[in-house]
NURO-365645 format. One record per residue (C-alpha): z, y, x; residue in three letters; residue number from 1; chain. Coordinates in steps of 0.001 Angstrom, whole numbers. Layout:
{z: Z	y: Y	x: X	resn: ALA	resi: NUM	chain: A} .
...
***
This chain:
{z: -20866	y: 35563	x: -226274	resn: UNK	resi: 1	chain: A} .
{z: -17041	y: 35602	x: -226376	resn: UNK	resi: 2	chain: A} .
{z: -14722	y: 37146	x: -223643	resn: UNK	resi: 3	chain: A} .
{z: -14020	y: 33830	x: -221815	resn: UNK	resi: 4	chain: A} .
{z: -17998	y: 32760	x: -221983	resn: UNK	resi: 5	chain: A} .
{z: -18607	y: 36289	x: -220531	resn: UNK	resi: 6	chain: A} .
{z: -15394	y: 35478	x: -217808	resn: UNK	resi: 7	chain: A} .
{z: -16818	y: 31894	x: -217219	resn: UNK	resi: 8	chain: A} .
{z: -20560	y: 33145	x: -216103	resn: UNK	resi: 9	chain: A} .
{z: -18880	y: 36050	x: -214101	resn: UNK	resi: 10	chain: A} .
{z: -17449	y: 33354	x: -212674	resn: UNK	resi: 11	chain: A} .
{z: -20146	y: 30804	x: -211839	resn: UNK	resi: 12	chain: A} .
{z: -21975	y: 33901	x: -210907	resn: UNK	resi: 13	chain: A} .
{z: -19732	y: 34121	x: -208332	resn: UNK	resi: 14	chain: A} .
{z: -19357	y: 30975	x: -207234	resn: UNK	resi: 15	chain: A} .
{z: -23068	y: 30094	x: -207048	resn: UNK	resi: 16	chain: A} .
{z: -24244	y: 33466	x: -204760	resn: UNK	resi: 17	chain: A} .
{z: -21622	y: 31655	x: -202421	resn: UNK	resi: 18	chain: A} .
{z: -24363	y: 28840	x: -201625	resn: UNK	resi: 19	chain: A} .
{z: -24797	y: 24954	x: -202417	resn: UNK	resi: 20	chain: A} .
{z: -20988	y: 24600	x: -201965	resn: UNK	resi: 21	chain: A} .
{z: -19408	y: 27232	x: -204070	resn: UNK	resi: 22	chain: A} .
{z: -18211	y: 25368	x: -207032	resn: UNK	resi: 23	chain: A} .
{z: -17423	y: 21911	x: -205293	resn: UNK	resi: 24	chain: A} .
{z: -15373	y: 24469	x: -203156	resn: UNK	resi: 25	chain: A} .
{z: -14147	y: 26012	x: -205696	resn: UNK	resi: 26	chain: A} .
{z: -13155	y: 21932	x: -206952	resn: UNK	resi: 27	chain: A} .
{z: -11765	y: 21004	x: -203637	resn: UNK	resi: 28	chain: A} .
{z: -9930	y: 24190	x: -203008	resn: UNK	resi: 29	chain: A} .
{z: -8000	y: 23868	x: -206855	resn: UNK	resi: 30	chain: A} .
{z: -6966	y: 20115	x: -205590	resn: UNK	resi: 31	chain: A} .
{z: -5200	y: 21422	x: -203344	resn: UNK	resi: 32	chain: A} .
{z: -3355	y: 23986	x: -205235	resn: UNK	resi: 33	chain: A} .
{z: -2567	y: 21210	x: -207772	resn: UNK	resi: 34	chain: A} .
{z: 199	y: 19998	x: -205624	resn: UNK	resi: 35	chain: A} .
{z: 2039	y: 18145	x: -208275	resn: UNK	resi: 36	chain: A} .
{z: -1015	y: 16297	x: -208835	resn: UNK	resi: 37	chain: A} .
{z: -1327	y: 17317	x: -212658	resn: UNK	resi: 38	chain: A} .
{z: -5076	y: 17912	x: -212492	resn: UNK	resi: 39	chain: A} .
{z: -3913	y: 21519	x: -214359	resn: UNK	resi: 40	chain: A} .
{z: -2866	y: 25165	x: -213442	resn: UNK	resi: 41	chain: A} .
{z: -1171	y: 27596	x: -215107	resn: UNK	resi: 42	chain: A} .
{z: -2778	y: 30643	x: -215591	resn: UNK	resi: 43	chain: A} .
{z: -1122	y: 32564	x: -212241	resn: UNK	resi: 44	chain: A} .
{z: -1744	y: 29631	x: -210243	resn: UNK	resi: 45	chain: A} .
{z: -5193	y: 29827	x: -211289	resn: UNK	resi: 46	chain: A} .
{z: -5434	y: 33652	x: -210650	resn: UNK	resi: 47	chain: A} .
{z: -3620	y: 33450	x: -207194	resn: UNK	resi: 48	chain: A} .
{z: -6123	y: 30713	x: -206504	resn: UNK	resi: 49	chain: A} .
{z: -8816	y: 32569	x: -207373	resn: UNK	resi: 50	chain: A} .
{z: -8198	y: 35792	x: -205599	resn: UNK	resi: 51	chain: A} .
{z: -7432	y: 33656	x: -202327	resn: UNK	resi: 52	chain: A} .
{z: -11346	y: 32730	x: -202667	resn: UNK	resi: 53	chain: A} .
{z: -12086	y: 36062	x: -203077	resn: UNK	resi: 54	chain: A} .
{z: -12859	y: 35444	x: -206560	resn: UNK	resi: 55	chain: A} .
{z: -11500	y: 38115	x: -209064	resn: UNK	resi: 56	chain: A} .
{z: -10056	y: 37870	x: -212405	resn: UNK	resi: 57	chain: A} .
{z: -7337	y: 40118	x: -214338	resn: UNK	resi: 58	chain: A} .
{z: -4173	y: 38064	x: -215838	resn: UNK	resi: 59	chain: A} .
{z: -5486	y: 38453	x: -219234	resn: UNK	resi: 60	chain: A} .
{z: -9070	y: 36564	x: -218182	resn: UNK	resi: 61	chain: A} .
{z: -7469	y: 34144	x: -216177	resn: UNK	resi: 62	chain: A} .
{z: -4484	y: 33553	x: -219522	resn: UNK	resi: 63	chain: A} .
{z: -7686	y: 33461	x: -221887	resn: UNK	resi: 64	chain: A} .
{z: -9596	y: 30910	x: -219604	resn: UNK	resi: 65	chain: A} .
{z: -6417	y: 28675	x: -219533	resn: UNK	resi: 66	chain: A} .
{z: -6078	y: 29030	x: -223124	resn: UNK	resi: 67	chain: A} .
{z: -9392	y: 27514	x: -223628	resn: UNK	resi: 68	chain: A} .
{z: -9267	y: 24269	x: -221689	resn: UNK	resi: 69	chain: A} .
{z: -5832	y: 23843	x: -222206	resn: UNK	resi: 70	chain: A} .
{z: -6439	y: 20161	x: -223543	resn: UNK	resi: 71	chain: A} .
{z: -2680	y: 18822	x: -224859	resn: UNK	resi: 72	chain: A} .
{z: -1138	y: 22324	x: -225604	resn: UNK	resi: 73	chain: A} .
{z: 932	y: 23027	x: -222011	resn: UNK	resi: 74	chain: A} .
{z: 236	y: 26089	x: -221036	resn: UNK	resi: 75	chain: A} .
{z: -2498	y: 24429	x: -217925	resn: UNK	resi: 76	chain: A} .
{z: -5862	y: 24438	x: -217538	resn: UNK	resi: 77	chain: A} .
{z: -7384	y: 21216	x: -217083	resn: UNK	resi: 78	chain: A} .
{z: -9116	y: 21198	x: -213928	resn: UNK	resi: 79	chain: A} .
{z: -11522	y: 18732	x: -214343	resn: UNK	resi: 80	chain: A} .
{z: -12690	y: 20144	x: -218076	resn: UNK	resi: 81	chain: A} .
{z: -12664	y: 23364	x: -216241	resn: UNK	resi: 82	chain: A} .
{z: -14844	y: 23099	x: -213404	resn: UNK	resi: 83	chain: A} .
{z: -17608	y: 20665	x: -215857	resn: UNK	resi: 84	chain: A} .
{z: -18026	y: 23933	x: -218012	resn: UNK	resi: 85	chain: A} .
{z: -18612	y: 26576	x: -215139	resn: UNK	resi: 86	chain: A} .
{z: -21170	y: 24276	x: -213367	resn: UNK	resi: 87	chain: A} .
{z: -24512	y: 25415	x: -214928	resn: UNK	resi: 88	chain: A} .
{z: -26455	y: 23553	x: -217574	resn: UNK	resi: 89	chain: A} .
{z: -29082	y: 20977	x: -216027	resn: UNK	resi: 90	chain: A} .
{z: -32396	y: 21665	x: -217402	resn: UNK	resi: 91	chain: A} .
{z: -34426	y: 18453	x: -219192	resn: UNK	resi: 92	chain: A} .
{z: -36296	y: 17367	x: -216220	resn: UNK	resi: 93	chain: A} .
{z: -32450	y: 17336	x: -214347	resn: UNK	resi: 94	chain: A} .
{z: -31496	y: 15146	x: -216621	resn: UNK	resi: 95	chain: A} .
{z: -34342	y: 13083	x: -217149	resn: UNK	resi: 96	chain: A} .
{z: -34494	y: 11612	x: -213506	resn: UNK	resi: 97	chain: A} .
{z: -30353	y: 11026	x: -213868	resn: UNK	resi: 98	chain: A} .
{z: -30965	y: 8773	x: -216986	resn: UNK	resi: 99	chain: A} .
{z: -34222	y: 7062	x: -215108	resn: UNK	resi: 100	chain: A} .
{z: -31520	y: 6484	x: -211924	resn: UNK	resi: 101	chain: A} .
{z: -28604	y: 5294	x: -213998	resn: UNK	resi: 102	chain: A} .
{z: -31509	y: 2841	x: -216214	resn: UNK	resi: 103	chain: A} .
{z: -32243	y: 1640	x: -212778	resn: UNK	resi: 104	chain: A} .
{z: -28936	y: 981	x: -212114	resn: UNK	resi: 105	chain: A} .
{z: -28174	y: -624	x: -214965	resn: UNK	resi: 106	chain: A} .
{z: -29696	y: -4151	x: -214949	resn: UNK	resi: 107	chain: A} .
{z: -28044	y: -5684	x: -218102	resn: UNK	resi: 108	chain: A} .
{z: -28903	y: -2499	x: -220144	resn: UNK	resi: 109	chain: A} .
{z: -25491	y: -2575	x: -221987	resn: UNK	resi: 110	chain: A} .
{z: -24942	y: 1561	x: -221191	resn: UNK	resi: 111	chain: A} .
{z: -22468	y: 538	x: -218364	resn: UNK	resi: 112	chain: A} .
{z: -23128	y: -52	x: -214155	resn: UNK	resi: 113	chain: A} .
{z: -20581	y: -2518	x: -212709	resn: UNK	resi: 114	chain: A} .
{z: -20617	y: -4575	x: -209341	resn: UNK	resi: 115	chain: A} .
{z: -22565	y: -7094	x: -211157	resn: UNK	resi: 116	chain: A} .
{z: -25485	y: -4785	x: -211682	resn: UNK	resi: 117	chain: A} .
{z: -25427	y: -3284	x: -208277	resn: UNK	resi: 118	chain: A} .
{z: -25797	y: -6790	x: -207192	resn: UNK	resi: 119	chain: A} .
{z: -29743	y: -6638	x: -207896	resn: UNK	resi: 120	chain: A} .
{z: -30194	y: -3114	x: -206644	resn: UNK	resi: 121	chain: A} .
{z: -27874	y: -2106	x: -204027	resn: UNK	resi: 122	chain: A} .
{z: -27114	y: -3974	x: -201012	resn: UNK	resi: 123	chain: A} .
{z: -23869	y: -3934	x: -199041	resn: UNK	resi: 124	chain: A} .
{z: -24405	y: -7045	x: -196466	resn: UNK	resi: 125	chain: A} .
{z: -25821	y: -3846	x: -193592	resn: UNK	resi: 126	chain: A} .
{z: -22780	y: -1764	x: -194231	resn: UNK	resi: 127	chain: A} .
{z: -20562	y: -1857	x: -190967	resn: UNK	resi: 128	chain: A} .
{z: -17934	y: -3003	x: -192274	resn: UNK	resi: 129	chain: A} .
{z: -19751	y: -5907	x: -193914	resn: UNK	resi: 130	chain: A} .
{z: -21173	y: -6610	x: -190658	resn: UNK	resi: 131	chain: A} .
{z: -17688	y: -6236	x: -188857	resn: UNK	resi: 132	chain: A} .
{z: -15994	y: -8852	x: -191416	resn: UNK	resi: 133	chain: A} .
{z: -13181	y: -6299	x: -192636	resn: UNK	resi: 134	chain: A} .
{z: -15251	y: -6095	x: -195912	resn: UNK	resi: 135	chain: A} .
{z: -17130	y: -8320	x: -198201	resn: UNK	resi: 136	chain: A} .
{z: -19983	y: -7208	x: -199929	resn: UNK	resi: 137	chain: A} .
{z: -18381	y: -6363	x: -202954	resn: UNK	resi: 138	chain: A} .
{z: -15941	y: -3871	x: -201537	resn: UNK	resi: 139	chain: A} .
{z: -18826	y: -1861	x: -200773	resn: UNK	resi: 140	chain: A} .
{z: -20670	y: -2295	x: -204080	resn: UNK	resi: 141	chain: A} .
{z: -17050	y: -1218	x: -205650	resn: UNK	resi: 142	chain: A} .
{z: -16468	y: 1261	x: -203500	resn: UNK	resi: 143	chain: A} .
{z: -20141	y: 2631	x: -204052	resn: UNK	resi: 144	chain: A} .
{z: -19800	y: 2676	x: -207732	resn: UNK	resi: 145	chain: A} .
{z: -16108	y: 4243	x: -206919	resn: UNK	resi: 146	chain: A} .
{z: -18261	y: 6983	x: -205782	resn: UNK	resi: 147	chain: A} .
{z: -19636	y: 7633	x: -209364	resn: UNK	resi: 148	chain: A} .
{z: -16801	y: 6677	x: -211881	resn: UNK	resi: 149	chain: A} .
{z: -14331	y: 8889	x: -213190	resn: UNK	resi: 150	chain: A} .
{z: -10670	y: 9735	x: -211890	resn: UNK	resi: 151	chain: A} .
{z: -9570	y: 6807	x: -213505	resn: UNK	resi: 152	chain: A} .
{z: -11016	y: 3936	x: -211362	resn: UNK	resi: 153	chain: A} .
{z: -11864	y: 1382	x: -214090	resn: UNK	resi: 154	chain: A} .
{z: -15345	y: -380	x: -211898	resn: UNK	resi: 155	chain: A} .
{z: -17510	y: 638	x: -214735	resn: UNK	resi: 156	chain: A} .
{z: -19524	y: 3394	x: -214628	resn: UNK	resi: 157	chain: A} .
{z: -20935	y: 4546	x: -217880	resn: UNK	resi: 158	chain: A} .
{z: -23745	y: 7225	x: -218393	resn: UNK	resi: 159	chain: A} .
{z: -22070	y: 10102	x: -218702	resn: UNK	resi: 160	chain: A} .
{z: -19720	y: 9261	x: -215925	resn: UNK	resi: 161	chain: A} .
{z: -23156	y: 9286	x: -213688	resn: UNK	resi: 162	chain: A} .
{z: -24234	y: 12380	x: -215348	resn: UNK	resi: 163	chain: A} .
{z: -20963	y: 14248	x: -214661	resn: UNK	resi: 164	chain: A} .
{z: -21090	y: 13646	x: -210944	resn: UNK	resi: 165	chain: A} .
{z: -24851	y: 14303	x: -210747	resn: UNK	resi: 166	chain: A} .
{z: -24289	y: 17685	x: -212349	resn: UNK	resi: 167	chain: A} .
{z: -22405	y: 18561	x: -209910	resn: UNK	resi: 168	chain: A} .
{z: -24860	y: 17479	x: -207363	resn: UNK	resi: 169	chain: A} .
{z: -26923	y: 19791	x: -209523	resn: UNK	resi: 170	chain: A} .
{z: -24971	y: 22872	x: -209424	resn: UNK	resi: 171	chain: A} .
{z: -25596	y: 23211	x: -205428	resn: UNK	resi: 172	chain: A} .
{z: -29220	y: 22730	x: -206058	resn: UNK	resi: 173	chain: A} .
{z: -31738	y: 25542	x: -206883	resn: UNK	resi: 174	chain: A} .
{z: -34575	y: 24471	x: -208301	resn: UNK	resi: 175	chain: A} .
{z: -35550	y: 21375	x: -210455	resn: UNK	resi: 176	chain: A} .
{z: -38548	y: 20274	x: -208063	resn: UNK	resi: 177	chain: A} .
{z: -35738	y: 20071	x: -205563	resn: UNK	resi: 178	chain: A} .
{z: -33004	y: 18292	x: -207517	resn: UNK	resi: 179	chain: A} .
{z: -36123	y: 15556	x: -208887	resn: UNK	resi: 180	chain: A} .
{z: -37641	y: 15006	x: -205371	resn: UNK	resi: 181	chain: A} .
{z: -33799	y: 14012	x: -203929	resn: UNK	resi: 182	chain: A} .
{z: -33014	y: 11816	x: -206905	resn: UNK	resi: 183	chain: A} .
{z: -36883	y: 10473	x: -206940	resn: UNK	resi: 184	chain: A} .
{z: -36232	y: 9651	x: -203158	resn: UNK	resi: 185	chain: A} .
{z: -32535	y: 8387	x: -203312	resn: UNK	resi: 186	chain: A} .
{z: -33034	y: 5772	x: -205817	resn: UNK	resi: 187	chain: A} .
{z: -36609	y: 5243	x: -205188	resn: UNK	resi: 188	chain: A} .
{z: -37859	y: 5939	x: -208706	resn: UNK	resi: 189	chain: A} .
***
């Protein structure tokens, strides 16, 4: 194990004896410090950060860290690469039940979930909002799947786009029995 694996599991050591939340608030707490809206921080910003969260990190662990997901070569970490690698690894069974809920998901079996597949398994026409006439019923399916896609709202969701916001589900969840039964009961597999 390098120096920045050994800095990344002090860290997600950290974060996870916080409780269920401590890496989505870890997330949410880093959007706000990203004020330019660069999804990146440079490697006092993300030290400052941490510290504020109690967190702690010397400038030469938080410089390495930066250094590795520094994507195009600024001098930033990228925040979104970042927080994916400190979330812990999902075990098989995790990741099993994601690929039954996103098969589920996707009726046309082409690897990607858009409003047309939601169509046959999700229904919008109770949703308030629906009901109230400000929305049709594809708003809600697109704003559901909104809920799953990546930054870059494109209305397709693809597999790993699903798995990437399930493992974050994951990361707040302690065992696998757990994590199974709420995906088991959530998308009625």
């Amino acid at each position: 194990m390098d120096a920045v694996d050994a800095t990344m599991e002090k860290l997600r050591a950290q974060c996870l004896s916080r409780g269920a939340s401590g890496i989505q608030g870890l997330a949410r707490f880093f959007r706000q410090l990203d004020r330019d809206g660069s999804r990146s921080l440079d490697a006092d910003e993300f030290q400052r950060g941490l510290a504020k969260l109690g967190l702690v990190l010397d400038q030469a662990e938080a410089e390495d860290v930066c250094r590795r997901w520094d994507r195009d070569g600024s001098g930033t970490l990228d925040l979104e690469e970042f927080l994916r690698a400190l979330r812990p690894p999902m075990s098989q069974a995790r990741e099993a039940v994601i690929a039954a809920a996103f098969a589920k998901l996707d009726r046309s079996g082409d690897g990607v979930v858009t409003v047309d597949d939601l169509r046959g398994v999700y229904s919008g026409r109770a949703h308030p909002k629906v009901r109230s006439g400000e929305w049709t019923e594809d708003e809600v399916l697109r704003r559901f799947l909104d809920n799953f896609d990546s930054s870059e709202k494109d209305g397709q969701v693809t597999l790993a786009e699903f798995q990437d916001y399930y493992s974050g589900v994951s990361a707040s969840m302690n065992t696998d029995e757990e994590f199974v039964a709420m995906m088991t009961s959530a998308w009625q597999l």
